[in-house]
N, C-alpha and C positions, 0 to 999 in steps of 0.2 A: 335765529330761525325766522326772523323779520320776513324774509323775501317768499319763506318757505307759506306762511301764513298767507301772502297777498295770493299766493295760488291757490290756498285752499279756497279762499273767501269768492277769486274770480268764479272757483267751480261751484261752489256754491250757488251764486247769484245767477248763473249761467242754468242752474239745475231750477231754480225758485222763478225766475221769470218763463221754463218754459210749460212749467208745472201748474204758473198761473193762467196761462191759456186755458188749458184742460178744465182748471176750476172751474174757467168765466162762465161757463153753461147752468152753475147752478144759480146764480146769483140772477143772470141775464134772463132764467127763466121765470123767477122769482118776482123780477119788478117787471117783465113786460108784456106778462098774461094775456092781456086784452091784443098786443100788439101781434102777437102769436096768433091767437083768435083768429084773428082776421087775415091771416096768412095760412089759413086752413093747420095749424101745428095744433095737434089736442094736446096740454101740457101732459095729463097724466098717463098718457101713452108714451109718445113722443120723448117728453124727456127722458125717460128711465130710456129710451131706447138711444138717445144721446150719448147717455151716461156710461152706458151695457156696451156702446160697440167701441170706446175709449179702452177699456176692461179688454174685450174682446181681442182688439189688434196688438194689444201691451203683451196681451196672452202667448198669440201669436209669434208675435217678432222678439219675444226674448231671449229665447235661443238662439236663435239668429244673430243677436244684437251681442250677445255674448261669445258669440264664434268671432265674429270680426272684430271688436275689439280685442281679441285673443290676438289676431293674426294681423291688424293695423294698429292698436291702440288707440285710447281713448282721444287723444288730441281732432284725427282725422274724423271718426265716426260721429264725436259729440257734436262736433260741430255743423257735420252735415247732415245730421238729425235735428241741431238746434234750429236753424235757417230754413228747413224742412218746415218745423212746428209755427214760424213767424209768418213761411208764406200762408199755409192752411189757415193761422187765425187772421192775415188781410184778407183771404179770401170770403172767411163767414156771411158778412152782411150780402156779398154777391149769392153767396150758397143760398142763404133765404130768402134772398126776390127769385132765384130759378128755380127753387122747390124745393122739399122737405130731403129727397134722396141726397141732393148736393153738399146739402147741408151734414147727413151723415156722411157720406164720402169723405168733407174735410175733420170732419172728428174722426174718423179710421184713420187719417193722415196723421190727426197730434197723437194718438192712443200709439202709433209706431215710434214715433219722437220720445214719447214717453217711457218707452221699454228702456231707455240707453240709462237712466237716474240713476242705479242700483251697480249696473256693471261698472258705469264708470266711475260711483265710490267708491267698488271695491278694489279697481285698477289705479289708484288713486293714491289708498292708504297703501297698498303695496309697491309703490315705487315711489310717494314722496314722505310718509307720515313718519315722523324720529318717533321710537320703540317707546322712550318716556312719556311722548306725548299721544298718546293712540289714543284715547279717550276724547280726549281736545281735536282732535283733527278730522273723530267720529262726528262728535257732536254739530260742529261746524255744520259737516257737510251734508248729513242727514236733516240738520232743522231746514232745508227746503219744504219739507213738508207740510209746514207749519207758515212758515214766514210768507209760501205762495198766498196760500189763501187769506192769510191776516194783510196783505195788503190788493189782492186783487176784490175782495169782498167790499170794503168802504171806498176803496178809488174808485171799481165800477157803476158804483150807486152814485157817488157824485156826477160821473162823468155822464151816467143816465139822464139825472136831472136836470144837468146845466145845458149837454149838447147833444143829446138823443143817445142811443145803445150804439149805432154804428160806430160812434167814435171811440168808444170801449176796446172792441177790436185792435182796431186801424192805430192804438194806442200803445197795446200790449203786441201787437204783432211789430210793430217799429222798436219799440224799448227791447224788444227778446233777439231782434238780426242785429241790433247796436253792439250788443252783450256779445252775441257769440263771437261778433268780427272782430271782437278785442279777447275772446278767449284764443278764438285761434291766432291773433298774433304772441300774445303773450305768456302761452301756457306750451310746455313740453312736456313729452312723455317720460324723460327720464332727466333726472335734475344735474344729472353731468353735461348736458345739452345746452342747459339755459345760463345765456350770459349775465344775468343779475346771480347766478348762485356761486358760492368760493369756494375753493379747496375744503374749509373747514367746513362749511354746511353739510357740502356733502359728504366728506365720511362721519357725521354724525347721523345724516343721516340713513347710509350705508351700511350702519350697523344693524347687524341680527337679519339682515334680507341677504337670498338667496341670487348670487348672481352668475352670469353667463361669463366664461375663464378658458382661458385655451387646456388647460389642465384638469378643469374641473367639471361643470357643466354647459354644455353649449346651450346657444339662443334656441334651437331648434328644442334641446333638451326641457328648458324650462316652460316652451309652448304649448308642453303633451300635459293634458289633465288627466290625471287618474279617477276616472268619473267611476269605476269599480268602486274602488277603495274609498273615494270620498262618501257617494251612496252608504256605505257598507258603515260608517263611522253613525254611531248614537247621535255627539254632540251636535254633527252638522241639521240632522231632522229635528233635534229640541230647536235651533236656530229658527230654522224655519216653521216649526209650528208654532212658537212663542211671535214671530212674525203674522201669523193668522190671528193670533188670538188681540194682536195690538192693531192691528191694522181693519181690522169687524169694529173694535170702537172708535178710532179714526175716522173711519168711512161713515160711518152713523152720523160723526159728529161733523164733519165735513160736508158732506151731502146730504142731509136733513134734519141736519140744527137750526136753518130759520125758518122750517116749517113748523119745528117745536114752538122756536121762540117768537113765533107769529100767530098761529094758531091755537097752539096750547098755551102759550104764556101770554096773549094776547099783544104781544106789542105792535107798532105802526111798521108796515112793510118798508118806511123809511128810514127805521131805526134800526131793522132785522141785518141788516150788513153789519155794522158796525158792534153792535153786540154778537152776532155770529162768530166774529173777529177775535174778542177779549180772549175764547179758550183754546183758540193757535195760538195768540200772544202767551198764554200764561204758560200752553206746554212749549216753546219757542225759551221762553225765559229756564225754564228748570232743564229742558236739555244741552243749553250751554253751559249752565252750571255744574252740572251733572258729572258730566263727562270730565271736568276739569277739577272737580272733588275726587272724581276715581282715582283719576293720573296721581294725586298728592298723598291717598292713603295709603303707607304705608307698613299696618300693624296690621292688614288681611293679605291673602293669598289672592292671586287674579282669580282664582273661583269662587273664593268666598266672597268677593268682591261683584263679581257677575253676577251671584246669586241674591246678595244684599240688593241691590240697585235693580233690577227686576223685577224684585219682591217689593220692593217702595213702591214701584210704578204700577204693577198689575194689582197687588192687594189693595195698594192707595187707593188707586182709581176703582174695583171694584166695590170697595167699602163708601165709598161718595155715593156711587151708581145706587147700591141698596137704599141709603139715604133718599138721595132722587124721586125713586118710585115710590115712597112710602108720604112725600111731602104733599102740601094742599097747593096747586098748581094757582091760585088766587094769592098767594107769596111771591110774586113773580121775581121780584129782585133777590130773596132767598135764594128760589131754582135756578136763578139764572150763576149766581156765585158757588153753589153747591155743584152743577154741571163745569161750573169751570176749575173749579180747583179739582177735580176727577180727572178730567181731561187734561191739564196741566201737570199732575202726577207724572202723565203718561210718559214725558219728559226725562223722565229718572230712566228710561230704556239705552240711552246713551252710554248708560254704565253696563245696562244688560246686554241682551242679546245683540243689538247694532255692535257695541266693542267687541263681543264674542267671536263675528265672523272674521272678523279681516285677521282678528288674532291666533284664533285657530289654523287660520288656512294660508294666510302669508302668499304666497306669490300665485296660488291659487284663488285670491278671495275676490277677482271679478266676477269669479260663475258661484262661487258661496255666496259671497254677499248680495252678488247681483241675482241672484234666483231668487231673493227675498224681497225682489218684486211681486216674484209670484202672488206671498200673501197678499200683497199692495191686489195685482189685479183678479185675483179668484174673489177677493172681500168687495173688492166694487162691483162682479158679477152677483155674487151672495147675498149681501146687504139689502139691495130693491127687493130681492124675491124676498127676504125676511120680512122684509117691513111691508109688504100686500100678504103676508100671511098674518103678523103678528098684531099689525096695526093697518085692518084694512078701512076701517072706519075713520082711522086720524081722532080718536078720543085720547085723553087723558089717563083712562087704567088701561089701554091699550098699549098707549105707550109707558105706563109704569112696567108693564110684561117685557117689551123690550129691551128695558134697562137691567133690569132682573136677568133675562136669556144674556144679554153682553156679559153681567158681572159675574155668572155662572163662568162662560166661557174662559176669562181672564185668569180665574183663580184655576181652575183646570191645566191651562196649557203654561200656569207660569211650576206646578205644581212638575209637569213631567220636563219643563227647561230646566229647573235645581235642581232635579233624579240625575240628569245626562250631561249637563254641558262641561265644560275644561276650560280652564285657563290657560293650557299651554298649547303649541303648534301641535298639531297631529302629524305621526309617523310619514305622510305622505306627502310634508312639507319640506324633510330634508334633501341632502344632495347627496347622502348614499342611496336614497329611495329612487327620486329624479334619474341618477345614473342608470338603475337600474330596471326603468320604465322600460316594460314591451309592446308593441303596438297589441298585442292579444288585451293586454289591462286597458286599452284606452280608444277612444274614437277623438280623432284627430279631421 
């Protein structure tokens, strides 16, 4: 499965450098306060309003973004979303000499780029991931979310120091159109297509997915979602609220971890990148492993397996979180390893709910899986309002409350993901179902 791997990893890398765009805005706001200043940007306005209208178009454009991949596939749409996301971030530094508006403008631009992550994992695992390997190929391709910011957070601080913020940009917008121009030459929609893959790869990988057959189901048949019947399904909603509940301490820790670890933990704003870093590194490390511990256990059921690994990740990291807000923030190097192994847990979701969807939903799991952006951007709308409610002063039992509200939430929504979820395909996966799709069950 050699060949099958260099695809996952292009998409991957393809998903992680256009992800680090989006990021650059926290980190960029972070070290160039004064610079901002003087560009009339108030940070504590301004950014959240950065951050909010990323959230906002992701909101917008995901249904969207999940129709036409439905009807071109992922190959065409990623791509001209990705080169989309490369122009907006060369365009940044221009946006901020012509005014604050332009500047949102090209983050409404990446927040649309941004939508496409989710659908095209789930378009992804449903036509290239082999059935043994679902786990590993989850993992993979979802640690974009982690691996963006563990390296756009300490490059962009160097690149600050050495040759001003502009080049930050002009950096990440050339490495993301490099990436895509080699996804689009080297990436197909369907692995019968591509001339690196053989006979045998592919009917290994052919196995257990549902295909388009002059006798069986046609192309047109397999394009129709039963959006009735998926809605109507328990397991698919635990998915996606287990997706809210991971993605609220993500976004926390993504987007106002080096205001923790700078202001509450005190450390040097030139250190605040690079420690920011360590707890996407640490959940980056346990969601590849993760994922690839699933695939080999054998003595549980995929539910009981979904369930185990969920529960490591949501109780884990909730149980850290308690921890946290109970600690003397004058332990700094404590806090800082106690926030990261929490966060690192979070990792172990590779076995949960990320493996749940594509598994559940099989040749449907671009608008499953890919709806599990939602979490992604309702939590980045959420999160800033939380944190001016809960912590509007930025103290230390302020934010102990915070981490309390996060680890509340975790243990809740992972409590109704092992009420509901399944290990197996649902009814609406097969090809007696498929066959017997009526446009009244579906919106096409």
């Amino acid at each position: 499965m050699e060949n099958n791997n260099n695809e996952d990893h292009l998409t991957n890398s393809s998903a992680s450098v256009k992800v680090s765009d989006v990021f650059l805005n926290q980190l960029f706001c972070a070290l160039l306060s004064k610079t901002l200043d003087n560009l009339n940007v108030h940070i504590s306005d301004e950014k959240s309003l950065l951050t909010l209208v990323v959230a906002i178009a992701a909101l917008f454009a995901n249904f969207i973004v999940v129709t036409l991949v439905n009807h071109y596939g992922i190959r065409l749409i990623f791509t001209i979303l990705g080169l989309l996301s490369a122009i907006a971030t060369w365009f940044i530094p221009t946006a901020i000499r012509l005014g604050f508006y332009y500047l949102l403008g090209a983050r409404f631009v990446q927040g649309i780029a941004f939508a496409a992550n989710f659908p095209v994992i789930g378009g992804f695992c449903a036509r290239w991931a082999y059935y043994k390997q679902s786990g590993l190929f989850v993992s993979v391709l979802v640690a974009y979310v982690q691996l963006s910011p563990a390296i756009t957070m300490p490059v962009s601080g160097f690149l600050c120091q050495k040759s001003g913020w502009p080049l930050v940009f002009y950096v990440h917008g050339t490495f993301t159109f490099v990436l895509f121009l080699f996804y689009w030459l080297f990436y197909r929609n369907n692995p019968q297509k591509h001339p690196m893959v053989g006979d045998k790869e592919v009917n290994k990988i052919r196995k257990g997915k549902v295909e388009a057959s002059s006798d069986r189901c046609s192309k047109k048949d397999l394009k129709r979602i039963p959006y009735v019947a998926i809605l109507k399904t328990p397991a698919v909603w635990a998915i996606w609220l287990a997706a809210v509940g991971n993605f609220t301490c993500v976004n926390l820790m993504f987007l106002f971890s080096p205001i923790y670890i700078n202001q509450i933990l005190g450390y040097e704003v030139s250190k605040t990148g690079l420690n920011a870093a360590l707890a996407p590194i640490a959940q980056f490390a346990v969601k590849m492993t993760s994922g690839m511990v699933s695939d080999k256990i054998k003595c549980l059921s995929e539910t009981s397996k979904l369930r185990l690994f969920n529960s490591i990740a949501f109780f884990g990291a909730a149980i850290f979180l308690f921890i946290l807000s109970v600690l003397d923030v004058s332990n700094m190097g404590l806090c800082l390893i106690v926030m990261g192994i929490g966060t690192g847990l979070l990792g172990a979701t590779t076995g949960g709910f990320f493996k749940a969807a594509p598994l559940i939903s099989k040749q449907h799991s671009h608008f499953v899986t890919g709806n599990i952006s939602l979490g992604l951007t309702v939590t980045m709308l959420f999160v800033p309002i939380m944190m001016n409610v809960l912590a509007p002063n930025n103290t230390a039992s302020e934010w102990a409350t915070v981490f309390v509200v996060i680890a509340i939430c975790l243990v809740l929504t992972n409590i109704i993901f092992c009420s509901f979820v399944s290990g197996e395909p649902c009814e609406w996966t097969t090809e007696e179902y498929t066959k017997l799709l009526k446009p009244t069950n579906l919106i096409t």
